[in-house]
ROLO-921313 format. One record per atom (N, C-alpha, C, O): y, z, x; residue in three letters; atom name; residue number from 0. Coordinates in steps of 0.2 Angstrom, whole numbers. Example, Ala and Ser with C-alpha at 12.3 -4.5 7.8 and 13.67 -1.06 7.14 Angstrom:
// residues 2
ATOM    py    pz    px residuo atomo num
ATOM   -28    39    66     ALA     N   0
ATOM   -22    39    62     ALA    CA   0
ATOM   -16    39    66     ALA     C   0
ATOM   -17    42    71     ALA     O   0
ATOM   -11    35    64     SER     N   1
ATOM    -5    36    68     SER    CA   1
ATOM     0    39    64     SER     C   1
ATOM     6    40    67     SER     O   1
//
This chain:
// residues 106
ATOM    py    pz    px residuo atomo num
ATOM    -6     0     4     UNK     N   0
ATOM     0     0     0     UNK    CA   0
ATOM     6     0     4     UNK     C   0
ATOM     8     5     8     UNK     O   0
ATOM     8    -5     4     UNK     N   1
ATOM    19    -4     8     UNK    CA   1
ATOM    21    -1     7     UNK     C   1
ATOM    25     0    11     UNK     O   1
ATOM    22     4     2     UNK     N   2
ATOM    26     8    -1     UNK    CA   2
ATOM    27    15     3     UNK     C   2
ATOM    33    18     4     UNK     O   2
ATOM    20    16     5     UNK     N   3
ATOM    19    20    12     UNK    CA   3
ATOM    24    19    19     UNK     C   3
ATOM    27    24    21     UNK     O   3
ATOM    24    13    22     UNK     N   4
ATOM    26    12    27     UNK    CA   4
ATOM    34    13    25     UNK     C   4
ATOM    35    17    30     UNK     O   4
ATOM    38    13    22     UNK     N   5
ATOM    44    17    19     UNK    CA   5
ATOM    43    21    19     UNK     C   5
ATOM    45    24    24     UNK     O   5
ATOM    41    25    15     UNK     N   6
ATOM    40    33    15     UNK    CA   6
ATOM    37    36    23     UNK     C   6
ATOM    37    42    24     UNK     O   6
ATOM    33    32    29     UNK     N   7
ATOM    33    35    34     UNK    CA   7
ATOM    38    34    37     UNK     C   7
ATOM    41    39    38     UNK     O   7
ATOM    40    27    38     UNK     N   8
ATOM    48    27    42     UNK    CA   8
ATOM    54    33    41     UNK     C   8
ATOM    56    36    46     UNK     O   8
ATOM    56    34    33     UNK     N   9
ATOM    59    37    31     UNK    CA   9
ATOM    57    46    36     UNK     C   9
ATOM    60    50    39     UNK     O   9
ATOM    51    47    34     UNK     N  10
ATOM    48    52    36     UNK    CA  10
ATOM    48    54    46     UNK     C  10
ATOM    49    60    48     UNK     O  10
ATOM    47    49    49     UNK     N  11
ATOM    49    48    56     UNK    CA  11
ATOM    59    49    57     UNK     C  11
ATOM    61    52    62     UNK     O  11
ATOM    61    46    53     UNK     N  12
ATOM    67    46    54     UNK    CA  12
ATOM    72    53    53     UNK     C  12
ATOM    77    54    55     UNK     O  12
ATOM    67    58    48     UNK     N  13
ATOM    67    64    46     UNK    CA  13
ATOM    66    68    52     UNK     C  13
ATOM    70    71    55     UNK     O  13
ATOM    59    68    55     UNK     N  14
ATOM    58    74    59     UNK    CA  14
ATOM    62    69    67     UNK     C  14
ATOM    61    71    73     UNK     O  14
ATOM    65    65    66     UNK     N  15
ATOM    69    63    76     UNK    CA  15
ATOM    76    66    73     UNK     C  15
ATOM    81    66    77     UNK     O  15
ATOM    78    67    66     UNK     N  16
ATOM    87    70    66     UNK    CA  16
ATOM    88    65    65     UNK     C  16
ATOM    94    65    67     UNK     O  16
ATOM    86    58    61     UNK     N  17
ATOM    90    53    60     UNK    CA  17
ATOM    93    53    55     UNK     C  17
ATOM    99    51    54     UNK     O  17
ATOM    90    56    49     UNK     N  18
ATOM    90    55    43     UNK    CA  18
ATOM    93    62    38     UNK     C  18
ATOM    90    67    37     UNK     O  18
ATOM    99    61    36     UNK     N  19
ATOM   106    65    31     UNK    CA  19
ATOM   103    65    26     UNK     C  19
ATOM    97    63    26     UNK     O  19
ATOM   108    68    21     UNK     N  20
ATOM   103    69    16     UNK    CA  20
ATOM   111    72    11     UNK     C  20
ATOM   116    74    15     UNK     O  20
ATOM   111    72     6     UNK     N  21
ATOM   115    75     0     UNK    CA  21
ATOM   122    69     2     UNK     C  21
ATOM   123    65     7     UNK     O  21
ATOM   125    70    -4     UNK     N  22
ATOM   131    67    -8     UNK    CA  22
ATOM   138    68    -4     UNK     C  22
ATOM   143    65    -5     UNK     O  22
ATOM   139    74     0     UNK     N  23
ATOM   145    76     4     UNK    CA  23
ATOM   145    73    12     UNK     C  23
ATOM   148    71    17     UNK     O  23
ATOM   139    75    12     UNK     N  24
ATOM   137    74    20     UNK    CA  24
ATOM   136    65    21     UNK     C  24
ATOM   139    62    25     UNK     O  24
ATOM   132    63    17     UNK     N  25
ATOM   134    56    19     UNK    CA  25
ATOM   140    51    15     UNK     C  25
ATOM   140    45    14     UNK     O  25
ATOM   143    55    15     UNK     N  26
ATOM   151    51    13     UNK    CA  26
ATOM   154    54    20     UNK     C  26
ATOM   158    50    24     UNK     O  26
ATOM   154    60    23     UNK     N  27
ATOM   158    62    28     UNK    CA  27
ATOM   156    58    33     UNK     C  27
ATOM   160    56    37     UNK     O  27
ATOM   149    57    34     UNK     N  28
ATOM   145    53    40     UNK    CA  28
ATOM   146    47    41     UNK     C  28
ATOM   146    44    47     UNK     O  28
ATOM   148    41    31     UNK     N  29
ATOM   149    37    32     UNK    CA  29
ATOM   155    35    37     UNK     C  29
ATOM   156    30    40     UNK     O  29
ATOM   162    42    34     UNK     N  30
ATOM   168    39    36     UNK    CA  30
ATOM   170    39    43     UNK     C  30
ATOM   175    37    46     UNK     O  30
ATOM   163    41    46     UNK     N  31
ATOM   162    44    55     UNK    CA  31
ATOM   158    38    57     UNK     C  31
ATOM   156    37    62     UNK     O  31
ATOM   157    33    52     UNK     N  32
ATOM   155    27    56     UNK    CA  32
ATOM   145    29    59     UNK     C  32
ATOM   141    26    62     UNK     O  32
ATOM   144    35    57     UNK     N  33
ATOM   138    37    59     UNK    CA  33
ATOM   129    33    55     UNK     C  33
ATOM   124    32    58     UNK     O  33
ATOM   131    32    48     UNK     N  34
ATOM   127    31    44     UNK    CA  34
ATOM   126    22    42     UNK     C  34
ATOM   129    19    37     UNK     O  34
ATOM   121    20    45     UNK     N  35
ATOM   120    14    49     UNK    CA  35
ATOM   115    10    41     UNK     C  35
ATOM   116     4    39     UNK     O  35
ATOM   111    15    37     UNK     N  36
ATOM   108    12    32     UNK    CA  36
ATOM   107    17    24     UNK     C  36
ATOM   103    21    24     UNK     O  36
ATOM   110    17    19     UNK     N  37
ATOM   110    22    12     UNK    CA  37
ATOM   106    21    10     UNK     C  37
ATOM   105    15     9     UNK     O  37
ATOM   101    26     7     UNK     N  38
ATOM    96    27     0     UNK    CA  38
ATOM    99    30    -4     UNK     C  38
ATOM   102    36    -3     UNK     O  38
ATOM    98    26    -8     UNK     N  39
ATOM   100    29   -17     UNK    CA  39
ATOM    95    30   -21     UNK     C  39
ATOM    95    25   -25     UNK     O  39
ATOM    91    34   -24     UNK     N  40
ATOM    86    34   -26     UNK    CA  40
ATOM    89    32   -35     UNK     C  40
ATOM    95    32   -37     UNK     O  40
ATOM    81    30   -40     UNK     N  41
ATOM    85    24   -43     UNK    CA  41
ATOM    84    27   -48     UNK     C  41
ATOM    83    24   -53     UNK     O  41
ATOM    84    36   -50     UNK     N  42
ATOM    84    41   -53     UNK    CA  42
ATOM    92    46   -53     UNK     C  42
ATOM    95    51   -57     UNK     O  42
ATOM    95    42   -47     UNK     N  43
ATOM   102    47   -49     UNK    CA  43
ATOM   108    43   -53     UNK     C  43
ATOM   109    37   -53     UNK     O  43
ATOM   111    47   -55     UNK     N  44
ATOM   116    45   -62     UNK    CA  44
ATOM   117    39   -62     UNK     C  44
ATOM   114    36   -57     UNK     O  44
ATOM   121    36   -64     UNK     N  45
ATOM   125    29   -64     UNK    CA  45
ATOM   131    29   -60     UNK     C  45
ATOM   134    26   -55     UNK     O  45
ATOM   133    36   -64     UNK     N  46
ATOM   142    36   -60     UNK    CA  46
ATOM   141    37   -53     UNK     C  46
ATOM   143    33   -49     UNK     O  46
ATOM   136    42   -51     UNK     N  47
ATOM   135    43   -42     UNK    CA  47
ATOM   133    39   -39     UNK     C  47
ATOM   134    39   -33     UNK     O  47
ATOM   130    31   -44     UNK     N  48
ATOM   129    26   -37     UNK    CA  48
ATOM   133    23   -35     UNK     C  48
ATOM   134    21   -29     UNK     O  48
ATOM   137    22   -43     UNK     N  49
ATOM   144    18   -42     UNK    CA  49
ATOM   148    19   -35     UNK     C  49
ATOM   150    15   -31     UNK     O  49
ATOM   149    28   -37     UNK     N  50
ATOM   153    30   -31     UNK    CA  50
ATOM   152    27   -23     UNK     C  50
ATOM   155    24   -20     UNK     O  50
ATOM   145    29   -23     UNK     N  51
ATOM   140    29   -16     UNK    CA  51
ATOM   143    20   -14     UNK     C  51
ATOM   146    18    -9     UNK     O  51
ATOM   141    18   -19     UNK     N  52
ATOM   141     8   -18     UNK    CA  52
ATOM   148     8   -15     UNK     C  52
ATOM   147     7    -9     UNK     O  52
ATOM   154     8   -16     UNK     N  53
ATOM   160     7   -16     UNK    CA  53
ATOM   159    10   -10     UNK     C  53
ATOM   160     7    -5     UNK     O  53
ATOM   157    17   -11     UNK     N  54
ATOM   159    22    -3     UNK    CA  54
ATOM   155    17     3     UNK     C  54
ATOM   157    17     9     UNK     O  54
ATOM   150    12     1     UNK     N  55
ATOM   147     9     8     UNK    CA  55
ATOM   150     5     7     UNK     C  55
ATOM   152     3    12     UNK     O  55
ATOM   153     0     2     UNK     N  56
ATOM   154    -7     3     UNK    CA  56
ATOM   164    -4     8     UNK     C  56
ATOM   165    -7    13     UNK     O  56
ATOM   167     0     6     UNK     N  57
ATOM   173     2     9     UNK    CA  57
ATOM   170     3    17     UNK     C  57
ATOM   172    -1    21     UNK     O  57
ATOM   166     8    18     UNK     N  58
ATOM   163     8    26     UNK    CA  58
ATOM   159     1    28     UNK     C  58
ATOM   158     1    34     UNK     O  58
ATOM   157    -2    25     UNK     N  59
ATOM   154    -8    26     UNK    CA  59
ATOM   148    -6    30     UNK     C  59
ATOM   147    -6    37     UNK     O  59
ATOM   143    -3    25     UNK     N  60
ATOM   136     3    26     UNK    CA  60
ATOM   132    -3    23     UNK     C  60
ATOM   135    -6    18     UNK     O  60
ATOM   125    -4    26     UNK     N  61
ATOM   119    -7    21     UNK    CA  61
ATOM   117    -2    16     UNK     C  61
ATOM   118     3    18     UNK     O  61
ATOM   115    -3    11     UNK     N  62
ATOM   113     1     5     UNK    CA  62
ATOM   106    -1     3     UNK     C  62
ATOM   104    -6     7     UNK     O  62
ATOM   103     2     0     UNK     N  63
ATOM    97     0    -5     UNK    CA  63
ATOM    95     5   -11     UNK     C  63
ATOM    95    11    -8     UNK     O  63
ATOM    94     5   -17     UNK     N  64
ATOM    95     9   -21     UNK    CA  64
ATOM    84     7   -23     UNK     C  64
ATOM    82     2   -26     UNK     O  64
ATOM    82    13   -20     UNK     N  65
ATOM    75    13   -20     UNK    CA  65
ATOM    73    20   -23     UNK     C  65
ATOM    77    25   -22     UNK     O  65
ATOM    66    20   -27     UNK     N  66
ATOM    60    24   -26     UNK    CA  66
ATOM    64    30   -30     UNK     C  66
ATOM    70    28   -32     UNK     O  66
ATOM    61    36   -31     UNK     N  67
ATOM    62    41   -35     UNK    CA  67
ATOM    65    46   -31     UNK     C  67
ATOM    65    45   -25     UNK     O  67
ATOM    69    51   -33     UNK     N  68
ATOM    72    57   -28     UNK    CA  68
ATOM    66    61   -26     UNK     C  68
ATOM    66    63   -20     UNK     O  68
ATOM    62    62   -31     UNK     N  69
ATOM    56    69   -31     UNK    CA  69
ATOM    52    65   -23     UNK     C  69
ATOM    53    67   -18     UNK     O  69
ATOM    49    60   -25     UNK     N  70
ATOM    43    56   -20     UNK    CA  70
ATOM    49    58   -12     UNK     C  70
ATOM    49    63    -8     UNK     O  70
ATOM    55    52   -13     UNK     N  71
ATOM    59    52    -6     UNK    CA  71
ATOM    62    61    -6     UNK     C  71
ATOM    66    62    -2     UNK     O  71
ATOM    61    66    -9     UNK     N  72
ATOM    64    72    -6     UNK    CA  72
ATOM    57    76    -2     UNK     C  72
ATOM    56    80     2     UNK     O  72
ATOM    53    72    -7     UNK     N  73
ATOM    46    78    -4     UNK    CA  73
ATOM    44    75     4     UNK     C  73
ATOM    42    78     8     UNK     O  73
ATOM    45    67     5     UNK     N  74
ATOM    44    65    11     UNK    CA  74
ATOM    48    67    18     UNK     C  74
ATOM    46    67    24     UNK     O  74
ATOM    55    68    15     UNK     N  75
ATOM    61    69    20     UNK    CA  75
ATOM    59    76    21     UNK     C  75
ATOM    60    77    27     UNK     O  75
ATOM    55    82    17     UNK     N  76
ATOM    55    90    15     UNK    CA  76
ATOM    62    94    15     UNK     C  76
ATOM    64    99    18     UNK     O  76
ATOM    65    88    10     UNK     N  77
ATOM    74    91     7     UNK    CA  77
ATOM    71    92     0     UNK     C  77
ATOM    66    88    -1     UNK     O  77
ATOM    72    96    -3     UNK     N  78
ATOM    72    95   -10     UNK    CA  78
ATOM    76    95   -15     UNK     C  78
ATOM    81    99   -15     UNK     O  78
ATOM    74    91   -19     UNK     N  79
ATOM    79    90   -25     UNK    CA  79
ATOM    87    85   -21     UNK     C  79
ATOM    93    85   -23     UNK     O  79
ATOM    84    81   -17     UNK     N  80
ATOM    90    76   -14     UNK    CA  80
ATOM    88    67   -16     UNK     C  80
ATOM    82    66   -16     UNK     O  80
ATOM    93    63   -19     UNK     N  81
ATOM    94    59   -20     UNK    CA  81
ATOM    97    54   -17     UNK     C  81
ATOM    97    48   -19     UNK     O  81
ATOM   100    56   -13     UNK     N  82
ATOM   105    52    -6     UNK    CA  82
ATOM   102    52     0     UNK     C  82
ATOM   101    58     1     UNK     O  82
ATOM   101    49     4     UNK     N  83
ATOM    99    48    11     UNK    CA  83
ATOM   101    43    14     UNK     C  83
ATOM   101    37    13     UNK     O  83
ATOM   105    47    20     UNK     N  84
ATOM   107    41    25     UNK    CA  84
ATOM   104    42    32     UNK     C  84
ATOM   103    47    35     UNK     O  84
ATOM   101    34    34     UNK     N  85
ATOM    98    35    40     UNK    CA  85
ATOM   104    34    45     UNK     C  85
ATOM   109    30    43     UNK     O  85
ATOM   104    38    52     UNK     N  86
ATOM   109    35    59     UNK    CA  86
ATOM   107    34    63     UNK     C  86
ATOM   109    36    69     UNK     O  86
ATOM   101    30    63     UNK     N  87
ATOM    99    26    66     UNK    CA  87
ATOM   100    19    66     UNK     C  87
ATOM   101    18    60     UNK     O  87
ATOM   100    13    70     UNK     N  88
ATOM   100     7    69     UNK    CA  88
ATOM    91     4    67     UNK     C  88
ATOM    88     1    63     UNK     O  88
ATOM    90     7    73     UNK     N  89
ATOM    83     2    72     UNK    CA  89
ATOM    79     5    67     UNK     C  89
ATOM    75     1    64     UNK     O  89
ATOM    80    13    64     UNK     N  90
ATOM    76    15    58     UNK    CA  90
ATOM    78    10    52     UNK     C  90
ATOM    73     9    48     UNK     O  90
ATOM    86     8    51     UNK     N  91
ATOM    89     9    47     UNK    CA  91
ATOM    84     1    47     UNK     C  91
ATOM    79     0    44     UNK     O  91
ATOM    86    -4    52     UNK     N  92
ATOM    84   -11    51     UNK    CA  92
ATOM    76   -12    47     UNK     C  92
ATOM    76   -17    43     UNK     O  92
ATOM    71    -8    49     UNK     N  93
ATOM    66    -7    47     UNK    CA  93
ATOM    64    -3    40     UNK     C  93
ATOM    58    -2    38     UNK     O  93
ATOM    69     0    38     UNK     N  94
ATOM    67     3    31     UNK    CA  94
ATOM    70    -3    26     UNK     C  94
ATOM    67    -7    23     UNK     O  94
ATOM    75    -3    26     UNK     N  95
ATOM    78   -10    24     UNK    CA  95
ATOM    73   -15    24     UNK     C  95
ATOM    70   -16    19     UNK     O  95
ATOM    72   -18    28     UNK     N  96
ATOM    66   -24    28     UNK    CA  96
ATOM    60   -23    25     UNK     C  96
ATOM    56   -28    24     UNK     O  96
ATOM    57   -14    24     UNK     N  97
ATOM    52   -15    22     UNK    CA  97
ATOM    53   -14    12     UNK     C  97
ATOM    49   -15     8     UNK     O  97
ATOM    59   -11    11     UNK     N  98
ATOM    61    -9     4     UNK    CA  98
ATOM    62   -15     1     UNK     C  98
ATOM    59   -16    -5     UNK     O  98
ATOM    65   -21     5     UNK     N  99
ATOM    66   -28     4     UNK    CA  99
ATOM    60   -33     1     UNK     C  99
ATOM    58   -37    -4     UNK     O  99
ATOM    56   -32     9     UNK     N 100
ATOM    47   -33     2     UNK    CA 100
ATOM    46   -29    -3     UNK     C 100
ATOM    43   -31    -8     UNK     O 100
ATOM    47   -24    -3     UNK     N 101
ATOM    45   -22    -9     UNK    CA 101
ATOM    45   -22   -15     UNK     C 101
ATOM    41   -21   -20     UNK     O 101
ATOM    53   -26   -14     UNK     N 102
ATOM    58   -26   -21     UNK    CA 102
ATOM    58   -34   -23     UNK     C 102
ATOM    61   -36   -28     UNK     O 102
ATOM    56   -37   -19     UNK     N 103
ATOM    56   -45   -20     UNK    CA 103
ATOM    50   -46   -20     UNK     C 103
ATOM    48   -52   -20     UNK     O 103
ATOM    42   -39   -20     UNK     N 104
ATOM    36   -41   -23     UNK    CA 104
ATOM    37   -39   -32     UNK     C 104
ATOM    34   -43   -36     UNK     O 104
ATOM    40   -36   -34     UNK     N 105
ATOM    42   -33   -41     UNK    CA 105
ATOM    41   -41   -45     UNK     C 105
ATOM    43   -41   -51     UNK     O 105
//
C-alpha cells in the first residue's frame, strides 16, 4: 500500500526534528522561510485551510491537503494536530511526490 510510504516519510521526518506541527508554529515557521512543504489534513475546518492556503501561497510554501488528522497525528506522535510542516527540502520533495500518486490514483 503507498499510503504507508507517506506516513513513513512523514514519520522519519518526525523523529530527525524535521517535521512542525500546529496552526501558530507553522505560520511563524512559514514567515522564517523555514517550512519548505504544508500538510493539511482533509478533516480540518474549511476556514483553517483557507487561512493555511493563502498563508503558503503569500510565503510561496508547497501545500498538499491529505489524509485524516487522527491517522497523520498518531504517525507524527502529536496528537490531536492537523497541520504539519516539514523543514526539510528533500523530506518535503518526497512526501509531495508520493501524496501526488496517491491523489491522481483516486
Amino acid at each position: 500500500m503507498i499510503r504507508n510510504k507517506v506516513e513513513s516519510y512523514m514519520g522519519f521526518a518526525a523523529r530527525s526534528r524535521n517535521l512542525i506541527t500546529g496552526y501558530n508554529t507553522c505560520i511563524m515557521m512559514m514567515g522564517k522561510r523555514k517550512v519548505k512543504l504544508l500538510i493539511l489534513s482533509e478533516d480540518l475546518a474549511e476556514n483553517t485551510i483557507k487561512k493555511m492556503v493563502s498563508e503558503c501561497n503569500k510565503n510561496k510554501v508547497k501545500y498538499r491537503i491529505f489524509g485524516h488528522s487522527d491517522d497523520l497525528s498518531h504517525i507524527t506522535g502529536k496528537s490531536g494536530k492537523g497541520i504539519f510542516g516539514i523543514t526539510d527540502q528533500h523530506f518535503a520533495e518526497i512526501i509531495c511526490k508520493e501524496i501526488d500518486l496517491i491523489q491522481s490514483e483516486r
